[in-house]
Structure formats: structure tokens, C-alpha cells
N, C-alpha and C positions, 0 to 999 in steps of 0.2 A: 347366645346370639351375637355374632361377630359385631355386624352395622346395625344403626335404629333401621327399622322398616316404615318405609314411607307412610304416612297416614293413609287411610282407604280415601278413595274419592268418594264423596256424597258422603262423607261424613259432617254434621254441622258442629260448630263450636260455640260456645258462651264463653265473655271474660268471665275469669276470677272475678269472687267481691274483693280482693285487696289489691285486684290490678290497677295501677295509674298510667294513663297515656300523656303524653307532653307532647307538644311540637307539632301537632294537629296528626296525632298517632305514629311520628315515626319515630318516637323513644318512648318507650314502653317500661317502666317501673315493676317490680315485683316477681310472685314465682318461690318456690321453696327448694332452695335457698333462694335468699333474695339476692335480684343482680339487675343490671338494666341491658335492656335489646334496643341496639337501632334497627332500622328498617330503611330500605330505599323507599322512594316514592312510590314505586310499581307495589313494593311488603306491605306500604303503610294501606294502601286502596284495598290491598286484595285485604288485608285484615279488618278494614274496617266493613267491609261486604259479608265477611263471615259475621261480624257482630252483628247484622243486621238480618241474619237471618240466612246465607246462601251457602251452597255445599259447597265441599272442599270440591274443586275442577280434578281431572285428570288429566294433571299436570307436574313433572315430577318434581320444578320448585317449589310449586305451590304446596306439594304432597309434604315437600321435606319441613317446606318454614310451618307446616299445620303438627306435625309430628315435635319440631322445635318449642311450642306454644305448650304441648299437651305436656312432654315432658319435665320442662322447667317448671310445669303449675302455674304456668300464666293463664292457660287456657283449661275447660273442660268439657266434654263431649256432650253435645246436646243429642241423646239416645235417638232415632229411629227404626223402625223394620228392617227386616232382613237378618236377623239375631237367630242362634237358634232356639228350638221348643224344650217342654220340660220331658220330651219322652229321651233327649239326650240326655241327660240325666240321673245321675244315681244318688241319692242321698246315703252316710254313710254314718251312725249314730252311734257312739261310743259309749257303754253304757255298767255299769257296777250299781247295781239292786237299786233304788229307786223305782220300783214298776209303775207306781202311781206317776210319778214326772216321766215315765217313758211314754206312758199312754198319751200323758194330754201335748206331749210332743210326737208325737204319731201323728194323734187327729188333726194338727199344724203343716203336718208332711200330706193327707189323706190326696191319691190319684197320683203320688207318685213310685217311680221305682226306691225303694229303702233296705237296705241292708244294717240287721241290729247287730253290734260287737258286745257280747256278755264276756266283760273282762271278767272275769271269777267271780261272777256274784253269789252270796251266799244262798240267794232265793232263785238258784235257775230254773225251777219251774214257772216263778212268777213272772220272770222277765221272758221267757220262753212264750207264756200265755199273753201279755201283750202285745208281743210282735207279731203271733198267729191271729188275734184279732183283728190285726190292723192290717193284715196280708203283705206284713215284711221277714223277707228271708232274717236269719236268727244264728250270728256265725260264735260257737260257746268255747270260749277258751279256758283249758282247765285251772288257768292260775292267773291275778289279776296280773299287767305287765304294765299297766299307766297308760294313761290317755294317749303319748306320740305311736307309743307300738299296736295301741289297740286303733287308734286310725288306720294304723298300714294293715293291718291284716282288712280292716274290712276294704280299704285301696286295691287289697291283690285281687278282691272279689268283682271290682268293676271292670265293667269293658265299654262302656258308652262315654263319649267324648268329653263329659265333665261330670268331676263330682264335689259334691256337695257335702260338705262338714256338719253336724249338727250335732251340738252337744243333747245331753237329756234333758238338761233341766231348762231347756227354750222349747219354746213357742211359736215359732213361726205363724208372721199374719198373711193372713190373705191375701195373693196374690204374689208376695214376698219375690218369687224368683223373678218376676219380670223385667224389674227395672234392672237386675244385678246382669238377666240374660244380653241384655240390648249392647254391654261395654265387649262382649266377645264380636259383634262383627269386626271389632278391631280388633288386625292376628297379630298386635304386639300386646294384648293383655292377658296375662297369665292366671289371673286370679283377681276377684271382687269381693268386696264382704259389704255386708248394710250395715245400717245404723242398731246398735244392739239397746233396748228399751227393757224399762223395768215391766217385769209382767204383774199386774195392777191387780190381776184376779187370784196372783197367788198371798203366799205369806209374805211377800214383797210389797203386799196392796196399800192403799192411802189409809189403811187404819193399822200398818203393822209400827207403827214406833217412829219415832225420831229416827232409827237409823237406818227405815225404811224408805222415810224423808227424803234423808241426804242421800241416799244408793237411786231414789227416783232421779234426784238432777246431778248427781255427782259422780256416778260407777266409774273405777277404772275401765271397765266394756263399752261406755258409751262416747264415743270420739266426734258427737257433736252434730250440728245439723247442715254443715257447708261439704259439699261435697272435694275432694283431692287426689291428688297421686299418693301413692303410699312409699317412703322408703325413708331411712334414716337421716333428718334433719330436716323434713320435711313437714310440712304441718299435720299432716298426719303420720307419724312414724312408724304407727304396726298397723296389724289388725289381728285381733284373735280369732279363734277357729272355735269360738260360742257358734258361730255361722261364717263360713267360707267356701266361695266356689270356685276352683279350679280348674284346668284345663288337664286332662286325665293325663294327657303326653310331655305334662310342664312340670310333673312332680316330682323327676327324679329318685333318688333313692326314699323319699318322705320325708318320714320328721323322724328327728334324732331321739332315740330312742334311750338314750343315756341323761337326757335333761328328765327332770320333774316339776321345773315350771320354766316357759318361756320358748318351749318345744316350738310353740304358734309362732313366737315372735323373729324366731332363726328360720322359720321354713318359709316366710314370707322375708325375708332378707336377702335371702340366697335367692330366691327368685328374681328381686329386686337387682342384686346385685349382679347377676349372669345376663343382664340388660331387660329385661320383660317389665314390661307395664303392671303395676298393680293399682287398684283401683277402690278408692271406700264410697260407696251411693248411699247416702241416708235416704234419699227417696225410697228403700228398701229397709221396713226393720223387721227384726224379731226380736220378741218378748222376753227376757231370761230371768226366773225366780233367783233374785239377790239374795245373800244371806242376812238376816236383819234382828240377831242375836248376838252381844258382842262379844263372845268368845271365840265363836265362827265367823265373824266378820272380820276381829282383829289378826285371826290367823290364817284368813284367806293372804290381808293386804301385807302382812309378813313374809308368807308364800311368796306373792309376787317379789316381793324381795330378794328374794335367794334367788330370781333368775339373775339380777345386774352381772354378777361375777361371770358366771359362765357362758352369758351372751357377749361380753366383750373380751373373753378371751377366744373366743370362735370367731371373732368382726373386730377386731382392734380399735379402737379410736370411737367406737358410735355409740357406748354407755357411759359417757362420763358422768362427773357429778353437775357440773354445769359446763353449757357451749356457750362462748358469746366476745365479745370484742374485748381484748384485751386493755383499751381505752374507756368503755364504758368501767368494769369491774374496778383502774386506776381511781377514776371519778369517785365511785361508792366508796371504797376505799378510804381517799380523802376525804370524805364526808362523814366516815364513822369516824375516823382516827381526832374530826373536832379540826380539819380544815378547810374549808366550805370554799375560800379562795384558791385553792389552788383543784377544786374540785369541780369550780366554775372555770377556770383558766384552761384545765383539758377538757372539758365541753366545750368553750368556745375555740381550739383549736382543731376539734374534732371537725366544728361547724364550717372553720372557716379551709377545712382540706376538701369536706363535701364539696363545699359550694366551687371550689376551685374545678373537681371533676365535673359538678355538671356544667360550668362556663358552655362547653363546646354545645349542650345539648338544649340549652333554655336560655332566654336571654334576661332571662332576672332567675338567676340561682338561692340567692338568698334565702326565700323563704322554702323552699321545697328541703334546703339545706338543713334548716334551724327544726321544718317538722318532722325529716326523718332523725336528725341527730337527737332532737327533744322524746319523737320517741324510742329511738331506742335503747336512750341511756335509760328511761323510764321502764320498758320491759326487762331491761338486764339488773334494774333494783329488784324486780317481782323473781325473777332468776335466783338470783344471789337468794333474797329470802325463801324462795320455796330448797335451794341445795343448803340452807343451813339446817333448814326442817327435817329435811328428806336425809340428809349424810351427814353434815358437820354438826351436828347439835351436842352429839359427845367431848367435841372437842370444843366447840363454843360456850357449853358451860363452866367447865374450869377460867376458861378465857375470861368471862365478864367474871366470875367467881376473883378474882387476881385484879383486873384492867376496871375499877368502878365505871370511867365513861364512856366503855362499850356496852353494857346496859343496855340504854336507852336506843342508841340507834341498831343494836342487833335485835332489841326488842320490836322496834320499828321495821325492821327487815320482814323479821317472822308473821310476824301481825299482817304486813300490805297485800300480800297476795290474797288470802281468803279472804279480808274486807273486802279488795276491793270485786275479788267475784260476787259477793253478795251483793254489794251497791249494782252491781254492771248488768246480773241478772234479778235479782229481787227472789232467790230461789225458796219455797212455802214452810221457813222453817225462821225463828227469829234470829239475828245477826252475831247471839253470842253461843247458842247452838250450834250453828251454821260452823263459825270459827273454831271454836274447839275441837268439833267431830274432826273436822278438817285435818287442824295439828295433830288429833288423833290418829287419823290417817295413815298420815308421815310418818309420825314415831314408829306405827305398826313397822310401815313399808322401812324405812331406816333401821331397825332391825334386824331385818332379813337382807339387807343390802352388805351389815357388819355378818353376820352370819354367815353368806355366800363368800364375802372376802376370805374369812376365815379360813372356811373348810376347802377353797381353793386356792390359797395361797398368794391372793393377788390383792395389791389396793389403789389397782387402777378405775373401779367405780365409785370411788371417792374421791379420784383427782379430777379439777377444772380440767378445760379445754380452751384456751385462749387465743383469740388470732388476731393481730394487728394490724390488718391491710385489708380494705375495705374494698373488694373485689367483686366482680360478677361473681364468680363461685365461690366464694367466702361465705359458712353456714350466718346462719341467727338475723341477720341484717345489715344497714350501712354504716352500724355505728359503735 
């Protein structure tokens, strides 16, 4: 896509929950990456008329400043009619033996058009018989070729203007496609996914274990209940293809065929990044049986591992180990190393460069200064500790192993983030459960992190990403 496309007229918007307005709305805070928007007087009225409910005019500044809003993740599309239906539609379900999870993903799909993909499964008769139950065509390939190749084959089979991804082992609930339908009247969005939930009635259920528990509020699949733009460095960064619906003519050549994990996360990248709108609506979910066994759990989140490598050598720069201000990280720094003054000295210079930019835009800078610098030297501690978790843990045990009074504050690193999720959400599991499984997590995933480095020769998803200048377009925040 050369230029953005204007927003549709009659489309309505909502702010962001993390947008700030200042100035009686003509500076605007927030957006992923976070940056700030002025507005004329004419931007500030017409914006504050869409918060209140009014459609975008057919108007072609109005069209552009609403299209500006959507993009930066200031803004997000409050859904109406005129979307298309489910008979444009193809579901396209990729499937290796399983017949019992095809079925009850079937019955999830039931009224629509479905196309089954039998990558080689050993029971083709079995998975044959469920797709003839369910009156979905049944495409049998004689050898399995992994989930990206066996999407495109059944891809080659659609001809109806969107399709739909479904893994087997989801569920789709009820009515699922509506809400995801409603983001295509807008022709800059290429692809939507919902909110992806634990399926409760499977071996996933409230009585499958503790680390059935933790997969209920914790999944890597479930990306939360605020709806965003999707694209790297954004608050919501992927979406996976558990459930994905596309735009049949936005696909391109598919999914890479040469990945074995992460295939989802590069095909929604490249969409992103050829300029098209992606879109995650939790107002839409499906169900997906977690694995809740820990040898298959721990070699799922391993799995996921091994994509780091080979997604940032296809996307340079958008896997690192951590993004974030080069000045918050000095700050931590000084604060592990056991100098706490000169670790307050660069927070308060950080504070007092904020408040100098926004001078022109507020007339008491100060405090909007002190809250975003306050937090985002604080999210870039929770940073730092989830990348020593996730990547540097190998190397930061020799470190305290050698350095006695790194210890404590690496200890303190590692620890802050899963606390402080537990305190922030209260999730139904107790607080040292909670945290272990967590750290457990990690190690999995940091293992296949060191693993993909490995076997591709790279160990750039273990380097930071640091950036000093606290820009409109500067990823993580202002600080």
C-alpha cells in the first residue's frame, strides 16, 4: 500500500484507555509507540465530537486526522453495519490426527463454508469422518508439511473474499465472527484475530491442575481484554493464527513455509509492515485446549522460543531481548551496581528534559513530567527483569555467582514482574505458584530463544535495543 487510506466516512471512534488529552484536547498523549499529537482548534472539536459519539464526516481532513488516530493506537473503531456476512467466508482448519478436537472445532465452525487440511495424519480415515459429518470439504495431503504450508494449501482452495484460520484444537464461540467481521468495512484492514480463551470444557478446565490455572489467565495465545492495532512495538505485537481472519487478496504468497514456529507471527508482520491495518478485538474469542501437562507445556513454551532467531533475522531490529530508553536501563543500572544517587540524578534529569518539552503544550509541565518519567522508568525495571528471565539468565548467574551484591537486586529484577502481575490482577492461583510457574515459563521460552540463536547463527535476540531521545516515534515510552 503506497499512502494510508483515508478512514471511511461514518466510521465511529473511541479513545484508547491509555489516551491522555491536555490543553482541553489539542495535545493528545499516547498510541503505540507512544508519542504526543497537537491539534488545531478545528482537530481538537472535530476529535472531541467523535468521542462523543459522531461519525467520521466525508471530509478528506477529517478522513485523514481519523485514519491518523487509528494508526498511532490513539484511537479505536467503535464497530457498525455495513461489514460483510459469514457466507464471504471460508474457514480453513489445519489439522494432523486429533479427530476428537476436529469434531468439537467443527461444531464451533457449524453454518459455515470449512475446508479441513489433513497434513498426514496417521488416522485419515478418522479425520476424513469428521469433516463429512460436519459437511466440510476434506483437502488429504500425503505427507505432514507443518502448520504454515498446510494453511496455504487449504488458502489455494478459497475463493471467497476472506478467510478464516482455525487451528483444531479451538473452539470458536458463538457468534465469534461478528465482531472480527465489523473491522473490514475499513479497506485498510487486512486481518483481525479475537481474544483467544482457555477452553474450560476441555482438559484445559478449572479442575485440570495448577497449570491449567495459570494457561487460564496467563497463555502466551491470550493477548488480553483491551482491544489495538497490531504490529511491532505496539501493545499488541502479534496475533496468532489459533484464529485469524484475513482479507483473501491481502495474503500474498502466505506463510513461510520454512518456519516451524512463528510462521503466524511473520505473516502478520509483513502485512503490517506493507502498510495495512491489523486488528486484535477481544470482543471476539475462541476457546483453545491449552496444554496442561508439564512436559508438553514446557516444550510448547520452548517452541515458541526457537521462533526469536528466525523472526528477527526476516524483520531486523523487532525481536530484541529488551526495547526501552536507554536512560531508564542507565538508572537500573545504577541502582543494581549499589548507587541509588546517581540512579536518582538520571531520573531527575530525565524528568527535568520531559518537562522542558512539554513547556509549549501545558502550562504546568511538572507533574505530567514526574508521571510519565516515574512510570516509565518503572515499566523498564519490569523490562530489564522479565529479559534477564527470558534471555540473560545464563549469563546472569555466573555474574551474581562472581559479583556477591548483584544478588539481591537481580534477584529483585526477576521476582518484580510476576509479583507484581499477581498483586495487579489477583489471578485464582496463590502468589508463590503464580510466580514460579511464571519463571518457569521463561526458562522454557529462554531456552528455545538460546536454541534458535544457535542453529541460526545469530545472537541478535539477545541483544537490547536502546534508544535515547524521547520522540514522537521512539518505541516503549517517554522515558
Amino acid at each position: 500500500m503506497a499512502e494510508p487510506i483515508p478512514a471511511p466516512a461514518g466510521l465511529r471512534l473511541r479513545p484508547d484507555p491509555s489516551l491522555i488529552s491536555l490543553e482541553e484536547g489539542r495535545v493528545l498523549l499516547g498510541g503505540s509507540p507512544y508519542r504526543l499529537l497537537r491539534l488545531g482548534p478545528a482537530g481538537a472539536r472535530q476529535v472531541a465530537a467523535w468521542w462523543q459519539g459522531e461519525p467520521v464526516p466525508d471530509a478528506p481532513a477529517a478522513r485523514a486526522l481519523a485514519r491518523r488516530l487509528l494508526e498511532t493506537g490513539m484511537a479505536n473503531p467503535d464497530l457498525g453495519p455495513g461489514h460483510p456476512g459469514t457466507d464471504d467466508v471460508t474457514v480453513v482448519i489445519p489439522v494432523r490426527d486429533r479427530p476428537a478436537a476436529l469434531a468439537r472445532c467443527l461444531a464451533g465452525c457449524r453454518g459455515l463454508r470449512v475446508v479441513v487440511v489433513d497434513d498426514g495424519s496417521a488416522g485419515e480415515r478418522e479425520v476424513a469422518g469428521a469433516a463429512a459429518r460436519a459437511g466440510a470439504r476434506c483437502v488429504r495431503l500425503p505427507a505432514s508439511v507443518g502448520p504454515g504450508a498446510a494453511r496455504n494449501a487449504g488458502l489455494a482452495q478459497v475463493s471467497t473474499p476472506l478467510v478464516a484460520f482455525v487451528d483444531s484444537d479451538c473452539v470458536p464461540a458463538p457468534g465469534w465472527l461478528d465482531p472480527l467481521l465489523g473491522h473490514f468495512a475499513d479497506p485498510a484492514v487486512a486481518a483481525v484475530g479475537p481474544r483467544i480463551v482457555a477452553d474450560t470444557g476441555g482438559p484445559g478446565g478449572p479442575d485440570g491442575g495448577w497449570l491449567a490455572a495459570y494457561e487460564q489467565f496467563a497463555s502466551a495465545l491470550d493477548l488480553g481484554p483491551v482491544p489495538s492495532i497490531v504490529r511491532p512495538g505496539a501493545r499488541v505485537g502479534y496475533l496468532p493464527t489459533a484464529a485469524l481472519v484475513v482479507r483473501r487478496d491481502r495474503t500474498g504468497h502466505g506463510f513461510a513455509e520454512d518456519m516451524t514456529a512463528g510462521e503466524d507471527v511473520d505473516f502478520v508482520w509483513r502485512l503490517a509492515e506493507d502498510g495495512w491495518q491489523v486488528r486484535y478485538e477481544p470482543a471476539a474469542t475462541v476457546a483453545h485446549t491449552h496444554r496442561v501437562r508439564l512436559g508438553p507445556w514446557f516444550a510448547r513454551r520452548r517452541h515458541y522460543g526457537t521462533s526469536a532467531a528466525p523472526l528477527e533475522l526476516r524483520h531486523p531490529g523487532r525481536v530484541p531481548a529488551v526495547s526501552m530508553s536507554g536512560w531508564s536501563a542507565l538508572a537500573w543500572l545504577a541502582a543494581a551496581a549499589g548507587q541509588p544517587g546517581d540512579a536518582a540524578a538520571i531520573l531527575a534529569g530525565v524528568t527535568a528534559l520531559l518537562a522542558r518539552r512539554l513547556r509549549p503544550v501545558t502550562e504546568d509541565p511538572w507533574p505530567m513530567a514526574l508521571r510519565l518519567a516515574g512510570g516509565g522508568t518503572v515499566m523498564a525495571g519490569r523490562l530489564l527483569g522479565s529479559a534477564v528471565s527470558r534471555a540473560w539468565w545464563p549469563a546472569a548467574i555466573p555474574a551474581a555467582a562472581a559479583l556477591p551484591r548483584l544478588r539481591l537486586p537481580l534477584a529483585a529484577l526477576v521476582l518484580a514482574p510476576p509479583v507484581l502481575d499477581w498483586r495487579a490482577h489477583r489471578p485464582p492461583m496463590d502468589p508463590v505458584r503464580y510466580v514460579s510457574t511464571r519463571l518457569l515459563a521463561d526458562v522454557a521460552y529462554s531456552l528455545g530463544v538460546w536454541q534458535g540463536c544457535v542453529a541460526n547463527a545469530t545472537a541478535r535476540p539477545l541483544l537490547p535495543r536502546l534508544w535515547w531521545r524521547s520522540g514522537r516515534d521512539e518505541p516503549g515510552g517517554p522515558a
